[in-house]
C-alpha positions as CSV (number, residue, x, y, z in Angstrom):
1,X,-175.4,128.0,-260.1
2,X,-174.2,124.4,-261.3
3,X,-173.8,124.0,-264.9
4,X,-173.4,120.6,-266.4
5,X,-173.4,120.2,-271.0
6,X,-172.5,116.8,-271.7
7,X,-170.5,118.7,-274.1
8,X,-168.2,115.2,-275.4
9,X,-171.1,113.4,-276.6
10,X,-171.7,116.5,-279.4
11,X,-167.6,116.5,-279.9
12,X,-167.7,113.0,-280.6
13,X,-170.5,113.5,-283.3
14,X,-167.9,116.0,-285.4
15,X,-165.5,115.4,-287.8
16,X,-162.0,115.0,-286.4
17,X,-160.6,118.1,-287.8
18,X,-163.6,119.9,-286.1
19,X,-163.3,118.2,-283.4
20,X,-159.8,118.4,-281.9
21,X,-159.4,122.0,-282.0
22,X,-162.5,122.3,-279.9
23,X,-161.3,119.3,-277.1
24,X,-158.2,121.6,-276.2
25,X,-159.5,124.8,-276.7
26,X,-159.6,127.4,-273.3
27,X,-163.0,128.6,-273.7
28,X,-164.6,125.1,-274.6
29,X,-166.7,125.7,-271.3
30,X,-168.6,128.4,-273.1
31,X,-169.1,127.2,-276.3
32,X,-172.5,128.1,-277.8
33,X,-172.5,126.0,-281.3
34,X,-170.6,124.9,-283.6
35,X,-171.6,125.8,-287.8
36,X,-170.5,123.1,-290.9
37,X,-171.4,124.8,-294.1
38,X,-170.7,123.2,-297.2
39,X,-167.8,124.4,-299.2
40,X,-166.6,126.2,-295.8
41,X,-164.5,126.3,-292.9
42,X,-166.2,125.1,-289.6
43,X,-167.0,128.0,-287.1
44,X,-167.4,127.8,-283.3
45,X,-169.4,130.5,-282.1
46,X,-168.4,131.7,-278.4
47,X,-170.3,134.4,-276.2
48,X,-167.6,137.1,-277.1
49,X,-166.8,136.5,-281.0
50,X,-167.2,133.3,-283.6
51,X,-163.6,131.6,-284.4
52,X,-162.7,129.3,-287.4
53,X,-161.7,125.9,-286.1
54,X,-159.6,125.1,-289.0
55,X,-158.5,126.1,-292.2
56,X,-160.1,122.9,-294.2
57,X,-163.3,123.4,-296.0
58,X,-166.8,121.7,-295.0
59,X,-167.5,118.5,-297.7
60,X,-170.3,116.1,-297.9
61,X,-168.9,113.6,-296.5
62,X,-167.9,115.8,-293.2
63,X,-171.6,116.5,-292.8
64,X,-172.6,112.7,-293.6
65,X,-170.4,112.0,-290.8
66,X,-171.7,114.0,-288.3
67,X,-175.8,113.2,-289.5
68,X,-175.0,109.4,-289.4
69,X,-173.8,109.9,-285.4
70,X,-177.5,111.9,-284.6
71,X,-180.8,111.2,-284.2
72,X,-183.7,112.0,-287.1
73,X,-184.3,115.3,-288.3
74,X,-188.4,115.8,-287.8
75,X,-190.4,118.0,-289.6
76,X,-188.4,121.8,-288.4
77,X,-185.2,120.1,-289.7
78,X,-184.1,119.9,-286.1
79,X,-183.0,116.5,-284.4
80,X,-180.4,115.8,-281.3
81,X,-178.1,113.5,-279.5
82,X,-179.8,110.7,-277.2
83,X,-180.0,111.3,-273.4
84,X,-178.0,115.0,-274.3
85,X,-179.5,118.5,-274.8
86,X,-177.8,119.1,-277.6
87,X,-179.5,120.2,-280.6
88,X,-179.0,119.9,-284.2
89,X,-180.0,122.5,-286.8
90,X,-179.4,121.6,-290.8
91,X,-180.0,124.0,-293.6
92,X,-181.3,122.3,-297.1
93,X,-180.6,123.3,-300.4
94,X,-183.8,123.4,-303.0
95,X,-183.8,119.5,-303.5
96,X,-184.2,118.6,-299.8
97,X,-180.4,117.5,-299.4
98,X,-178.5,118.9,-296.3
99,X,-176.0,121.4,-297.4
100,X,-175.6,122.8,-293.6
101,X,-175.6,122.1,-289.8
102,X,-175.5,124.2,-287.0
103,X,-174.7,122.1,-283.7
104,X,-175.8,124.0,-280.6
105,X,-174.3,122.9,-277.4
106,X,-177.7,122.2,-274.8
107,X,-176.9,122.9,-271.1
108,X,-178.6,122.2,-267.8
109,X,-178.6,124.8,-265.3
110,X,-179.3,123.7,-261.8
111,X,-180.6,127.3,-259.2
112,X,-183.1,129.5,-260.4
113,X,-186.0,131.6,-259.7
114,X,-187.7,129.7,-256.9
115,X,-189.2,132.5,-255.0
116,X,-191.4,133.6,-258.2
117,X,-192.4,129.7,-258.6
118,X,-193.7,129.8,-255.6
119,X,-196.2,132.3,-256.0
120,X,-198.1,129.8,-258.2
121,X,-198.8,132.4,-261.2
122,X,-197.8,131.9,-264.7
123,X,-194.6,132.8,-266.0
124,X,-194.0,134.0,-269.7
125,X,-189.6,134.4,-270.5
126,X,-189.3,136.7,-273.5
127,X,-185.9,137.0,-275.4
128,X,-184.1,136.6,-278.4
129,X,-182.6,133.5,-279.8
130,X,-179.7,132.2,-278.2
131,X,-180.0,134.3,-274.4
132,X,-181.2,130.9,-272.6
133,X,-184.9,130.9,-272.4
134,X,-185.3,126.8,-273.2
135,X,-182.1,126.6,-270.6
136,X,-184.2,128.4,-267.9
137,X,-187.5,126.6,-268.4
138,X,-185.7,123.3,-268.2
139,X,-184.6,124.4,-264.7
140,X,-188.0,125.7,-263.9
141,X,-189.2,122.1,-264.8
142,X,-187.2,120.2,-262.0
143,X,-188.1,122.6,-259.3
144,X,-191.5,122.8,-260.0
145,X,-191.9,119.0,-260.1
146,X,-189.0,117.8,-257.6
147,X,-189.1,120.6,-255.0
148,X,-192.2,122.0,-255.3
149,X,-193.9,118.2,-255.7
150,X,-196.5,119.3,-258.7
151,X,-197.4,117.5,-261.5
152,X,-196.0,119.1,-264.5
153,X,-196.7,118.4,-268.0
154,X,-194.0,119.7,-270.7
155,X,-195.0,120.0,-274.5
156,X,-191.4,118.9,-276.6
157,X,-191.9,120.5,-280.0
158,X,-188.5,119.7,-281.0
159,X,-187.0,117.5,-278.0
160,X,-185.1,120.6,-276.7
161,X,-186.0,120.5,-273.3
162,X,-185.9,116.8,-272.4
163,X,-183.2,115.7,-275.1
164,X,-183.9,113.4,-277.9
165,X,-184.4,109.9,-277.7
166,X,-187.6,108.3,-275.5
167,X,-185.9,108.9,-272.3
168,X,-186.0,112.2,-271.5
169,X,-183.0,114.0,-269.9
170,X,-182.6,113.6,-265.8
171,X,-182.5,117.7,-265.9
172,X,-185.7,117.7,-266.1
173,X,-186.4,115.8,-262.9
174,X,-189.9,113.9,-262.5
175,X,-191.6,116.7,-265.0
176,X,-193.6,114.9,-268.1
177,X,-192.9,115.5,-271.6
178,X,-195.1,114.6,-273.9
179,X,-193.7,115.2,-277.7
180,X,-194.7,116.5,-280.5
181,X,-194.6,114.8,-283.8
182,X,-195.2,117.7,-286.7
183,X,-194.9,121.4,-285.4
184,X,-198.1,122.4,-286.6
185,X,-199.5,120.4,-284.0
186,X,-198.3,121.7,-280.9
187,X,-201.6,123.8,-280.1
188,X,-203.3,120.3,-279.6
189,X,-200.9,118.4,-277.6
190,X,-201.4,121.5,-275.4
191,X,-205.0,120.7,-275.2
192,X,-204.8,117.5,-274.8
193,X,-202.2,117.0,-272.1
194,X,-204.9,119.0,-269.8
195,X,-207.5,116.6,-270.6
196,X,-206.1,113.6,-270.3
197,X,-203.0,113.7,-268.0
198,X,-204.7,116.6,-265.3
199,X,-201.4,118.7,-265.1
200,X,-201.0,121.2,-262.8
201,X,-198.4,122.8,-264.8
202,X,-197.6,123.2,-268.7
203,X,-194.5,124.2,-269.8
204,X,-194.7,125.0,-273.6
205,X,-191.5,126.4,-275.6
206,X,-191.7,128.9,-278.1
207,X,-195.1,130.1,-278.2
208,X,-194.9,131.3,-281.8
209,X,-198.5,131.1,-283.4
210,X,-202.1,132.2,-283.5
211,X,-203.4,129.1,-282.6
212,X,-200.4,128.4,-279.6
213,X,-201.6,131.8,-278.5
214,X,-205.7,130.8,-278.4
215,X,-204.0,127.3,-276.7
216,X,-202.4,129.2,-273.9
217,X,-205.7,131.3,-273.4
218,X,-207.7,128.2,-273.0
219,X,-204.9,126.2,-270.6
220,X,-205.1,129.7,-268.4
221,X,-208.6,129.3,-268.2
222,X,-208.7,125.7,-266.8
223,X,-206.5,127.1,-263.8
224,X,-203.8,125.4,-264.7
225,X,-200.6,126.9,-264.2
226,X,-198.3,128.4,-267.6
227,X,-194.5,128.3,-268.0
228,X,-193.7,129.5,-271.7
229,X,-191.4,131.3,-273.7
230,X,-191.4,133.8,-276.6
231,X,-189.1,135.6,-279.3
232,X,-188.9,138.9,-278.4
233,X,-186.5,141.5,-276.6
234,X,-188.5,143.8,-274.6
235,X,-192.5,143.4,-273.5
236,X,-193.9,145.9,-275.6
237,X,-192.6,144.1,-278.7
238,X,-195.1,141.5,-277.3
239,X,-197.7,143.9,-277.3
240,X,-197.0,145.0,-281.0
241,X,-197.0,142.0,-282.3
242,X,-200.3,141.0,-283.2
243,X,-200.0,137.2,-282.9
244,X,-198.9,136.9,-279.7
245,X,-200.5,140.1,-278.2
246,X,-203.2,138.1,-276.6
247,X,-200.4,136.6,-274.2
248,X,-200.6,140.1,-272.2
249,X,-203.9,140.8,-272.9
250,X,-204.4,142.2,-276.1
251,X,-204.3,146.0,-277.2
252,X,-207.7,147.5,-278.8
253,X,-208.5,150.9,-279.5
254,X,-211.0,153.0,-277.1
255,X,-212.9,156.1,-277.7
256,X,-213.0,158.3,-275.1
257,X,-215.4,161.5,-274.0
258,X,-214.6,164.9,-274.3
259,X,-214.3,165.6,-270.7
260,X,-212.3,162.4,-270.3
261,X,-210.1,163.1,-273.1
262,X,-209.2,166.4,-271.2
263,X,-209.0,165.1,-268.4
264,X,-206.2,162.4,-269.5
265,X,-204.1,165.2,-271.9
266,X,-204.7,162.5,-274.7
267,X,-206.5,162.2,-278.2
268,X,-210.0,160.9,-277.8
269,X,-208.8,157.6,-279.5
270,X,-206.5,155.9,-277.0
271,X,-205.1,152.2,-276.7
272,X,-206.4,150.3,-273.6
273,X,-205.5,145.9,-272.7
274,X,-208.3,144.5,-273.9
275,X,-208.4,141.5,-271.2
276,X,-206.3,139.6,-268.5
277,X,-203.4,138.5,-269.7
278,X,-202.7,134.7,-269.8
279,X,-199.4,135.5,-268.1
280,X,-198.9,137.1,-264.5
281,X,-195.2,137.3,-264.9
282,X,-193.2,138.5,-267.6
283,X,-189.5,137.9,-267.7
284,X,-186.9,139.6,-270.0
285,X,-183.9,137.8,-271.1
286,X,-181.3,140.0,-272.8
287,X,-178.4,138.7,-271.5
288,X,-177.7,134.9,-270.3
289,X,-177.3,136.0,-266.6
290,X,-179.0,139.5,-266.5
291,X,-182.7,139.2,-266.1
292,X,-185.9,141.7,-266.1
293,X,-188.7,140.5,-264.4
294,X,-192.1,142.1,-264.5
295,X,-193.7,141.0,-261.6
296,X,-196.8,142.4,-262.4
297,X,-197.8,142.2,-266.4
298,X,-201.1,143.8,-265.9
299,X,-199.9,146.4,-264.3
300,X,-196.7,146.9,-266.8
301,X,-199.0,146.6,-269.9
302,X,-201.1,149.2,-269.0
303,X,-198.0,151.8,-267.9
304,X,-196.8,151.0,-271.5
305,X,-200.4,151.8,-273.3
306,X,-200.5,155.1,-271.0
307,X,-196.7,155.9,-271.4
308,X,-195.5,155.9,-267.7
309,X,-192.8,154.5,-265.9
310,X,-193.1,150.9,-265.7
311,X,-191.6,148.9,-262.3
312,X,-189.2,146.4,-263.2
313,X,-187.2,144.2,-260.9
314,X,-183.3,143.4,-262.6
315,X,-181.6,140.1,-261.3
316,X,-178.2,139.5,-262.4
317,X,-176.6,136.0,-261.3
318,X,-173.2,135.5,-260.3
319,X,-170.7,132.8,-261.4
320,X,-170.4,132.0,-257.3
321,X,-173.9,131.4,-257.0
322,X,-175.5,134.7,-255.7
323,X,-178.8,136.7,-256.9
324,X,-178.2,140.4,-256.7
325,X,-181.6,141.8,-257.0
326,X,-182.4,145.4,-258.0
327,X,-185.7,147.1,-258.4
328,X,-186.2,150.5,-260.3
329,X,-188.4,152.0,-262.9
330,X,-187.6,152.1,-266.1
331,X,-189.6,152.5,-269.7
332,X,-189.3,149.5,-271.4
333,X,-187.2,150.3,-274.8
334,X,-186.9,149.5,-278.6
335,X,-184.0,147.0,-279.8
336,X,-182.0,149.4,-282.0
337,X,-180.4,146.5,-284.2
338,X,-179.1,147.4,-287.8
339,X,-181.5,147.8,-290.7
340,X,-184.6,148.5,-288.5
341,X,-187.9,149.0,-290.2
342,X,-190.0,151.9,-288.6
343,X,-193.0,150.6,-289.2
344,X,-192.0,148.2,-286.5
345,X,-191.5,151.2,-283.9
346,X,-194.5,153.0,-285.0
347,X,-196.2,152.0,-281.3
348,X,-192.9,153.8,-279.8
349,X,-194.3,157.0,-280.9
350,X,-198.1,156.3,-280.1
351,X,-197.2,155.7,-276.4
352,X,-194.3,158.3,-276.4
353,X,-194.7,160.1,-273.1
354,X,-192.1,160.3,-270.5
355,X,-189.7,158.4,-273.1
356,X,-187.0,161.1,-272.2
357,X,-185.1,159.9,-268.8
358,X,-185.6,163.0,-266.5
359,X,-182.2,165.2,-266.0
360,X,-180.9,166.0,-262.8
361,X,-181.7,169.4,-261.7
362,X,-177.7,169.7,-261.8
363,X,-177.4,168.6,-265.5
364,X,-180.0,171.0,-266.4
365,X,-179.2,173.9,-264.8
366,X,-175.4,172.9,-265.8
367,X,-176.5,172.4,-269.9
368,X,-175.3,174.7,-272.6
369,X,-178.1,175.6,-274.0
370,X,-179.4,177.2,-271.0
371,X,-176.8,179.5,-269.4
372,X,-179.0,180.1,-266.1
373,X,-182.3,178.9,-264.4
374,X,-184.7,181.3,-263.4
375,X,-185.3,182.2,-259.8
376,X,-188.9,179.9,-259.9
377,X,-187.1,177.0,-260.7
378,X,-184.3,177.2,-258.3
379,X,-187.0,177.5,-255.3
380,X,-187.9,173.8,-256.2
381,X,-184.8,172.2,-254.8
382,X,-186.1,168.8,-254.5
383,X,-188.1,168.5,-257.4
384,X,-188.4,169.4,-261.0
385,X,-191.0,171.9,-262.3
386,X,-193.9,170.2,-262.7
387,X,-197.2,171.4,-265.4
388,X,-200.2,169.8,-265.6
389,X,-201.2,170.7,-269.4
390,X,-205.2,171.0,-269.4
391,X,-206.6,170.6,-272.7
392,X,-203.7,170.9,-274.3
393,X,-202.5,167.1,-275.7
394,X,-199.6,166.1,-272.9
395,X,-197.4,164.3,-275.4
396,X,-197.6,167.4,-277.4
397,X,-196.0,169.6,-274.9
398,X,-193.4,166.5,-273.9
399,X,-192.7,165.6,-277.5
400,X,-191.5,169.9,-277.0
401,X,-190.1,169.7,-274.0
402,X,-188.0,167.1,-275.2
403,X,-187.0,168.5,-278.4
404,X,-185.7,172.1,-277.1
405,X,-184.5,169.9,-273.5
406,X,-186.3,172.2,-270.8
407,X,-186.3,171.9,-266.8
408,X,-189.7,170.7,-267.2
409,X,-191.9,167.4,-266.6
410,X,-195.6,167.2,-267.3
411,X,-197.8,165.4,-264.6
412,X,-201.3,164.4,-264.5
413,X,-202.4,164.7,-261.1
414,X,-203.1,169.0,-261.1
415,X,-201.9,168.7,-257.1
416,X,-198.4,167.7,-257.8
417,X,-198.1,170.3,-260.3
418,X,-196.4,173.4,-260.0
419,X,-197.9,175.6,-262.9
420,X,-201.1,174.7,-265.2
421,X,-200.9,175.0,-268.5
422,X,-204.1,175.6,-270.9
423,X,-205.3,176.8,-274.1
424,X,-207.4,180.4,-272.8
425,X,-210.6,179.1,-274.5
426,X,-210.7,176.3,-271.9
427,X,-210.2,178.3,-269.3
428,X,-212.3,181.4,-269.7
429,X,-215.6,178.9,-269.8
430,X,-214.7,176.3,-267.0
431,X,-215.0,177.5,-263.4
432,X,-213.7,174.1,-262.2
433,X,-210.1,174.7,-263.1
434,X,-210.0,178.3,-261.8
435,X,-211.3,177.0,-258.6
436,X,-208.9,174.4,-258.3
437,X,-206.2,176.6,-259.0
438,X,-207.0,179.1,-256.6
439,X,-207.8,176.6,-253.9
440,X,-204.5,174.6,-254.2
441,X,-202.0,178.5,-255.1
442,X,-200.9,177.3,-258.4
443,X,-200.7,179.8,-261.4
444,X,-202.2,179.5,-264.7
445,X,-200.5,179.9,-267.9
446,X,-202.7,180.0,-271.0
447,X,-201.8,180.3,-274.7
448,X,-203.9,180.9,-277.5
449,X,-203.4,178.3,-279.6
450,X,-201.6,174.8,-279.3
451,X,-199.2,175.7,-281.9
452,X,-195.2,174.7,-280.9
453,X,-194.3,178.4,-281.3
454,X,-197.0,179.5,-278.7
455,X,-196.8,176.6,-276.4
456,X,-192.8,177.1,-276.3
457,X,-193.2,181.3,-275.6
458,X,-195.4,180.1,-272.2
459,X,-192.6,177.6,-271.3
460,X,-189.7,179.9,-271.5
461,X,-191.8,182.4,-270.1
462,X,-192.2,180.0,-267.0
463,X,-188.6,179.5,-266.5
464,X,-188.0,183.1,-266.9
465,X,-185.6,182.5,-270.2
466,X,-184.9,185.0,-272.8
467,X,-186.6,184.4,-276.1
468,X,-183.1,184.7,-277.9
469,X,-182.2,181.4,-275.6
470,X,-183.6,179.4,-277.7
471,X,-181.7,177.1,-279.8
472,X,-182.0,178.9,-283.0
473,X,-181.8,176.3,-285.5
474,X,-184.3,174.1,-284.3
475,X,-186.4,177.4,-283.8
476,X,-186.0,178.7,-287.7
477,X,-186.8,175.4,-288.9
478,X,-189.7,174.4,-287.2
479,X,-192.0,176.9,-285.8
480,X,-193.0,178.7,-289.5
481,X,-193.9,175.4,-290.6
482,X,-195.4,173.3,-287.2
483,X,-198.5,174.1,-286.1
484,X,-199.9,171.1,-285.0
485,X,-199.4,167.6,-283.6
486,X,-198.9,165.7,-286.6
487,X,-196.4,167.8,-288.2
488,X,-194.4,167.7,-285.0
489,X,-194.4,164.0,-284.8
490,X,-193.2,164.1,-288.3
491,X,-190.1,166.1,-287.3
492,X,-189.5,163.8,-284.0
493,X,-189.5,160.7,-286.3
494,X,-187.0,162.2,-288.2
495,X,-184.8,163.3,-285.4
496,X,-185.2,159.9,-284.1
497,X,-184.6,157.8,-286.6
498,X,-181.4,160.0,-288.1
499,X,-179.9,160.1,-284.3
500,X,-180.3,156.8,-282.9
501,X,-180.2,154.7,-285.7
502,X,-178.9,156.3,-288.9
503,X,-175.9,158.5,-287.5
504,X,-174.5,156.2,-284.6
505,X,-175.3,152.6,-286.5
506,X,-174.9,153.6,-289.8
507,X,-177.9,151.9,-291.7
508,X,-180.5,153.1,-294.2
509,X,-184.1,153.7,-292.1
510,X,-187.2,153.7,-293.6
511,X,-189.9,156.2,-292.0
512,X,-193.7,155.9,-292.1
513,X,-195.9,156.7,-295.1
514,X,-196.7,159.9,-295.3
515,X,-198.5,162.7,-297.7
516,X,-196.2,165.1,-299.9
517,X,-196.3,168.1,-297.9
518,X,-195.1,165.8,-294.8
519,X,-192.3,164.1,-296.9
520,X,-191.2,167.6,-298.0
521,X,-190.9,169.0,-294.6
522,X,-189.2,165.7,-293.8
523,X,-186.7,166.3,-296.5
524,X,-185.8,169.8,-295.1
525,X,-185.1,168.5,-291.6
526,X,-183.1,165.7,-293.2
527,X,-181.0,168.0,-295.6
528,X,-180.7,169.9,-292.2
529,X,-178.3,167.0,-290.8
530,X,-176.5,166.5,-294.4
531,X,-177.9,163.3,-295.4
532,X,-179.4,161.9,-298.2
533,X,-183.1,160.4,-298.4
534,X,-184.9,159.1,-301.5
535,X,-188.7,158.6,-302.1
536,X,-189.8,154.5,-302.4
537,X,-193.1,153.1,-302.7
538,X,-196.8,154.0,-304.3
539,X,-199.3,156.4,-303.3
540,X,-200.4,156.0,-300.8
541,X,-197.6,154.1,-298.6
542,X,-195.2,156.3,-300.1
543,X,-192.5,157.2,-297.6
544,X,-188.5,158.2,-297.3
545,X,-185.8,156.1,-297.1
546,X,-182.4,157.9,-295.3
547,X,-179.2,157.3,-296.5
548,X,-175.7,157.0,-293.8
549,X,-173.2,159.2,-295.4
């Protein structure tokens, strides 16, 4: 993997007392950008930590010096260095007048992902700001139109991928660009380099907007191959956000039958895709060389909606030049930065089967909450116990299973599973499932109601546990009080959001609206882990805020 920066001609654009710390500095190879705020000490950002470059504060006349050495900022307050990558950010005070700059070093990176280019489809990188999505696309711009001879078209909002200037960067090889000249109007150039310069290929940068988003559909449609990129750091964040959800197809709600409903272990109101997405090919970009491809986004959208294990394919590039490719299965997670809003994971809980990674058989039998397995459990050497929950809700039994961490994983294919699990209504009146049962030797299990108390007496009764196993705290302050799904949810996000968020980070979390008799059991569980939670909002979007310690 050749790198190459042209990292002098944004040195030379500094002020000399920025600058000359940086020339001689040992990790000017990785420099991400360099930040002149007024009234403060220049800062070079590097991939480990930020470093002041010196202990003389930012003036006017530092950042006039710098602005008179660039090109013109357009209407995103962005602007560069001719014939360079470079890119140059500037923060403005309420008059208009430049009070900041943040010089970010552009960088051309030559070997890539030719074997997914190949395949034609359309490719969508998602990441946050900073991991190298407009770096990749520029490389995915010379192979597609100097290796792979195809006529691509790429849309320059800000003259980040070809440079600034009319002469666009050589990195780009024989690719197009066609630029942009107000942000707003990036949706049309889209349309119009299909009709007038018969592309096979667009390559658009920061799809960010309703109307890029209804762009990209229409492109798709023509049959002209998409390369774009996103903000985002997993695909499901995609997929919750509502402007660019239409990118992997759109999420709607669907009403199911009764016999359906059963069948699927799910509420009758269920979140299907709604369409094809534009994109065949999703990339994740958390790290600059770590990558997780989706190779399939059809097929990964739907595992998300459904909650199952979705296949992902992990590349990780080497400084020496090799791919190391890896595939596995793997739920795609949240990000767990500070200060998280939980309205922003309230999907997460909607699609919360199989979240929990699955023990070994060794962990389990080895945990200490559970001293011994019983003797049915140990007969399954291979696998682990396996129920098929029949019209009981599956993420209701998970979302317990997962609380009270038993030797158990639900299934929903009745001939993998190992015991059935129903409510005895069901089963008394349908034939079908006895016969099925019979047929294939697996026993039944029913309880009377779907209460977390009844359900969890059949479970430990499976295993063959002792009723006084049971974690008795969780036991005394829950099963009085939680008799159905929503009031269990309630309690899981509380114990999520206290022990992945509030306790290891440290930041206030702010749960979902809920009614008083929610927030009051909330309050309990949340006294329960000593911490402190206050009441915000109005009726009815009043909800609890938790406090770290």
């Amino acid at each position: 993997m050749l790198i190459t920066d042209d990292l002098s001609a944004l040195l030379e654009s500094l002020p000399p007392f920025v600058r000359e710390p940086l020339e001689d500095h040992p990790q000017k190879e990785s420099l991400i950008e360099v930040v002149m705020d007024l009234g403060r000490r220049p800062e070079a950002r590097f991939p480990d930590r930020p470093e002041y470059l010196s202990n003389e504060m930012i003036t006017c006349n530092d950042l006039n010096y710098c602005i008179k050495r660039i090109g013109n900022f357009s209407g995103d307050n962005r602007a560069g260095i001719e014939r360079t990558l470079h890119r140059i950010s500037c923060v403005r005070n309420r008059d208009g007048s430049i009070v900041g700059l943040t010089c970010r070093v552009g960088r051309a990176i030559f070997g890539t992902i030719r074997d997914l280019l190949q395949t034609g489809k359309s490719l969508l990188l998602v990441g946050k700001p900073g991991v190298g999505k407009t770096t990749a696309i520029r490389e995915v711009a010379r192979v597609l139109a100097n290796e792979m001879q195809k006529r691509v078209v790429i849309i320059d909002t800000s003259n980040e991928i070809a440079g600034d200037g009319d002469v666009p960067h050589s990195s780009i090889g024989r690719a197009r660009r066609m630029q942009v000249s107000e942000p707003e109007l990036q949706h049309h150039v889209m349309i119009e380099a299909v009709e007038n310069h018969m592309p096979q290929v667009i390559i658009i940068d920061e799809i960010g907007t309703e109307l890029e988003a209804s762009a990209a559909c229409t492109i798709a449609e023509r049959g002209v191959q998409l390369v774009g990129t996103a903000h985002g750091n997993y695909l499901n964040s995609l997929i919750k956000n509502p402007t660019l959800s239409d990118l992997v197809g759109g999420i709607e709600y669907v009403t199911l039958g009764d016999d359906e409903a059963k069948r699927r272990g799910t509420q009758k109101s269920v979140l299907e895709r709604r369409t094809t997405p534009v994109f065949d090919i999703a990339i994740e970009i958390h790290e600059r060389y770590s990558w997780i491809i989706h190779e399939n986004v059809e097929q990964a959208v739907d595992c998300i909606l459904q909650g199952k294990d979705v296949p992902i394919q992990k590349r990780t590039f080497n400084p020496i030049g090799q791919t190391i490719i890896d595939y596995s299965s793997n739920i795609s997670k949240v990000d767990l930065n500070a200060n998280v809003n939980w309205k922003d994971l309230e999907f997460n809980f909607q699609t919360k089967k199989n979240s929990q990674t699955i023990k070994s058989e060794e962990s389990l039998v080895n945990s200490p909450i559970h001293e011994k397995t019983s003797e049915k459990l140990q007969t399954f050497k291979t696998k682990a116990l396996a129920i098929y929950s029949y019209g009981i809700n599956t993420r209701h039994v998970d979302n317990i299973i997962a609380m009270f961490h038993l030797p158990i994983v639900t299934t929903r294919k009745v001939e993998k599973a190992h015991f059935i699990l129903s409510v005895r209504s069901h089963v008394k009146h349908n034939t079908q499932i006895r016969h099925i049962a019979k047929m294939k030797k697996i026993a039944i299990w029913t309880v009377r109601s779907t209460s977390v108390l009844q359900i969890l007496r059949a479970l430990y009764c499976i295993l063959n546990w002792e009723i006084k196993t049971l974690d008795v705290n969780k036991l005394t302050l829950i099963a009085p009080k939680v008799g159905t799904l929503n009031e269990l949810e309630v309690f899981e996000e509380v114990r999520l959001a206290i022990e992945k968020f509030v306790i290891p980070h440290r930041v206030t979390v702010e749960l979902l609206p809920r009614n008083v008799a929610m927030r009051r059991l909330q309050h309990e569980l949340i006294r329960h882990y000593k911490l402190k939670a206050r009441t915000v909002g109005e009726e009815p979007d009043r909800k609890l805020r938790i406090y770290p310690n």
